[in-house]
Structures are given as C-alpha cells and as structure tokens.
C-alpha positions, 0 to 999 in steps of 0.5 A, spaced: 279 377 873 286 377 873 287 383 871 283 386 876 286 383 881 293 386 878 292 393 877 289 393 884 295 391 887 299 395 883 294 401 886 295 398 894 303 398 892 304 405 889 299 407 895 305 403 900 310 406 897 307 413 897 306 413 904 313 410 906 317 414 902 312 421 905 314 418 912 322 417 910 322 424 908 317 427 915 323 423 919 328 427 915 325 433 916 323 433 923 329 432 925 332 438 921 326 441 925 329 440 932 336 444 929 333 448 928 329 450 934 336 449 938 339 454 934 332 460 936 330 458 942 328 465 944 327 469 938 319 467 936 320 471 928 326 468 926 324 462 929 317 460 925 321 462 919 327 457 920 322 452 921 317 454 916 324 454 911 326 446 914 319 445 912 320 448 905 326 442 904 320 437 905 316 440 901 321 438 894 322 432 896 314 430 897 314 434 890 319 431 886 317 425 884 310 427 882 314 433 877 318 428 875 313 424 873 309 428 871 312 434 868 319 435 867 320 432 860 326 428 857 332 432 857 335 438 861 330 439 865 329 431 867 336 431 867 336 437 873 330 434 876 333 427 878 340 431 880 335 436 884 331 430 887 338 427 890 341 433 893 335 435 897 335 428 899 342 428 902 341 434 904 335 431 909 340 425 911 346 430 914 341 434 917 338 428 920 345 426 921 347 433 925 341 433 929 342 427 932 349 429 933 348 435 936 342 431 941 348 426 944 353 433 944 358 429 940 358 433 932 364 429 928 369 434 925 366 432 918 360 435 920 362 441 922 363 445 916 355 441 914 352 445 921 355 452 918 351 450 911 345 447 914 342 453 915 341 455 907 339 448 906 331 451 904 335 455 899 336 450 895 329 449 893 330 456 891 336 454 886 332 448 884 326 449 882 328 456 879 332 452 875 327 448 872 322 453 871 327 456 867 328 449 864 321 448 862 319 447 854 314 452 853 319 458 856 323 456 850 318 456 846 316 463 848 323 465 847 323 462 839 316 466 839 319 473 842 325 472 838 322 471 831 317 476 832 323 481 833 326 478 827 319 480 823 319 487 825 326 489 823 324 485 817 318 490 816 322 496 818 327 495 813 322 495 807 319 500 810 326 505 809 327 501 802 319 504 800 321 510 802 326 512 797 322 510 791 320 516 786 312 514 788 313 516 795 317 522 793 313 525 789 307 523 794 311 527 798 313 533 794 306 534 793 304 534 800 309 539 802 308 544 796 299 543 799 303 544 806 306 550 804 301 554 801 297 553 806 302 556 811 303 562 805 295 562 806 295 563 814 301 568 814 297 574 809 290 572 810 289 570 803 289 565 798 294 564 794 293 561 788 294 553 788 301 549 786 298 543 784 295 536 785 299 529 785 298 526 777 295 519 776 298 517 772 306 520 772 306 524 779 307 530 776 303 536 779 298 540 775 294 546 776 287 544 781 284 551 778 280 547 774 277 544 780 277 550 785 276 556 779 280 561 778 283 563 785 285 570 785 293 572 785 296 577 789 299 583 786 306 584 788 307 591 785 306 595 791 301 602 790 305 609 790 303 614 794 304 621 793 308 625 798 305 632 800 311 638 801 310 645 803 314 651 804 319 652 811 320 659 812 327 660 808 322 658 801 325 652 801 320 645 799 319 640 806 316 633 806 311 633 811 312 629 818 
C-alpha cells in the first residue's frame, strides 16, 4: 500500500513539474512574441515567420529535457544537450528581459547589444540540434561501418592486382587472346584459318583443338600465276595487253 501510494505522488509531482516548467518556458517565449511584433507591425509574411522562429526557441527547451532523458547517451552528446538546454533558457530569459524593457521605453545599455542578436535567437535550435544529431552514437556507428567496408574493397582490389600477375592467369589470358585473334583473322578472309590452340589442364600450355574440331582447312599463301597474252604492235615488236 505504501508503495503505492509513493509512485502515485511521484507521478502527480513529475506531473506538477512538467506543468511548471512548460508555463515558465510559454512565459518566456510569449514575451519574445511581443518583440517581435513590434519589430514587424506591418508586414504580415515576415511577421508570421519571426513569430513561428520565437516559438521554435520554445519548442527546445519544452524538448530537451524529455532528449536528455531519453536520448541523448552519456558522453559528448549529453555533455552538448545539458550546455544547449542552458543556452536556450537564457536565451528566453534576455528576451523576456528585453520585452519588458522595450514595453516601459527604458532598454539598459547592457541590452542593447542583446536586442540586435535577439532576432537570430531561433537560430540556435539550428546549431543545437544540429550538433546533437551529428553527436548520436548510431551516426558513429555508420561512419565505422562506411569506413571499414572501404578498407574491405581496397583489401579485395589489391588481391585482385596481385592475381593478376600470377602465370595461371597469364596463360589464361595468353590463351583467350590467340582464341581472339584468330577469330578476328576469320572475320578479315571469310575463311577459317586453322585453330591456335586451347588452354592445357595440367601446365597452361596451349596444344593443337584439330582433334576435337577435325582437320581445319589451311590457307595457301602461295599465290596463283597467271599468263600474261601479248601481241604484236605495228613495229613488230611484242606488246602486253591493257
């Protein structure tokens, strides 16, 4: 019963302090709200956009506890949220500050610096959660993943150069290129000139196919002598045709 009645109180305490902390942060905010309807009376676009980045610098703060609690994990990036968190929150406080300020028409000369910047004060969820992302575990993991499957392809490539080289591949090689070429001779005199040989089993020396194919028919290279007709021109003398 007792511990009952304890985790109901703790829920109803954490509930208070969610509800305290959202108002504290809706308070600061709707104050930078009025600052920035002063600064844009008239210009309806550039209005709703100041407004819509006033609300953006709320929207971390209301954020960041939950990501703290929840996400960010112990190191760099929980070290950046609980800086991020700090810097947001004062970043509402000037601005509360300066609207109030601005309102009675009596700006303090340490402000007046801080009411040039406090336009870009939305940007700050930019950088912020920029960095945290950035900061995430799993990004690191699917840089180490990236990087060593890089390292497995350079790796591959280079047994791949190495093979290569060896005298098996060679003669496999050696073999493909003369099966190549006499292909080629082939296509050139529409004949089939007699084979230059397959890849041996066992050494990788080529050796003669006509025993697989049959006796392939040679080409002569000794050309064909033709006679040459004369006859007589009018001076008696012998002249080769045209």
């Amino acid at each position: 019963m007792k511990n009952r009645n304890e985790k109901a109180l703790k829920i109803v305490a954490i509930a208070l302090a969610a509800m305290t902390y959202a108002g504290a942060v809706m308070y600061g905010d709707i104050q930078f709200l009025q600052v920035m309807d002063k600064a844009f009376p008239n210009d309806g676009v550039v209005r709703a956009l100041a407004i819509a980045g006033a609300v953006m610098t709320a929207v971390s703060a209301l954020t960041l506890p939950l990501a703290l609690h929840w996400w960010f994990s112990p190191g760099l990036q929980f070290l950046w949220g609980i800086t991020f968190w700090v810097l947001d929150i004062l970043a509402l406080g000037l601005n509360a500050i300066l609207a109030y300020q601005i309102a009675v028409r009596k700006v303090d000369s340490m402000l007046v610096t801080w009411q040039m910047i406090s336009p870009a004060t939305p940007l700050l969820a930019v950088v912020g959660w920029g960095l945290a992302f950035l900061l995430d575990p799993s990004h690191k993991e699917r840089h180490a993943i990236a990087e060593m499957q890089a390292d497995q392809i350079d790796t591959y490539a280079e047994q791949m150069r190495q093979a290569a080289k060896s005298e098996e591949v060679y003669a496999e090689i050696l073999v493909a290129a003369k099966l190549q070429a006499r292909e080629f001779a082939h296509s050139l005199h529409g004949q089939r000139v007699a084979n230059v040989g397959t890849s041996n089993a066992n050494n990788g020396t080529p050796e003669s196919t006509s025993s697989k194919r049959g006796t392939t028919a040679k080409i002569n290279a000794t050309p064909e002598l033709v006679p040459v007709k004369s006859n007589r021109n009018g001076h008696g003398d012998t002249a080769p045709l045209a």
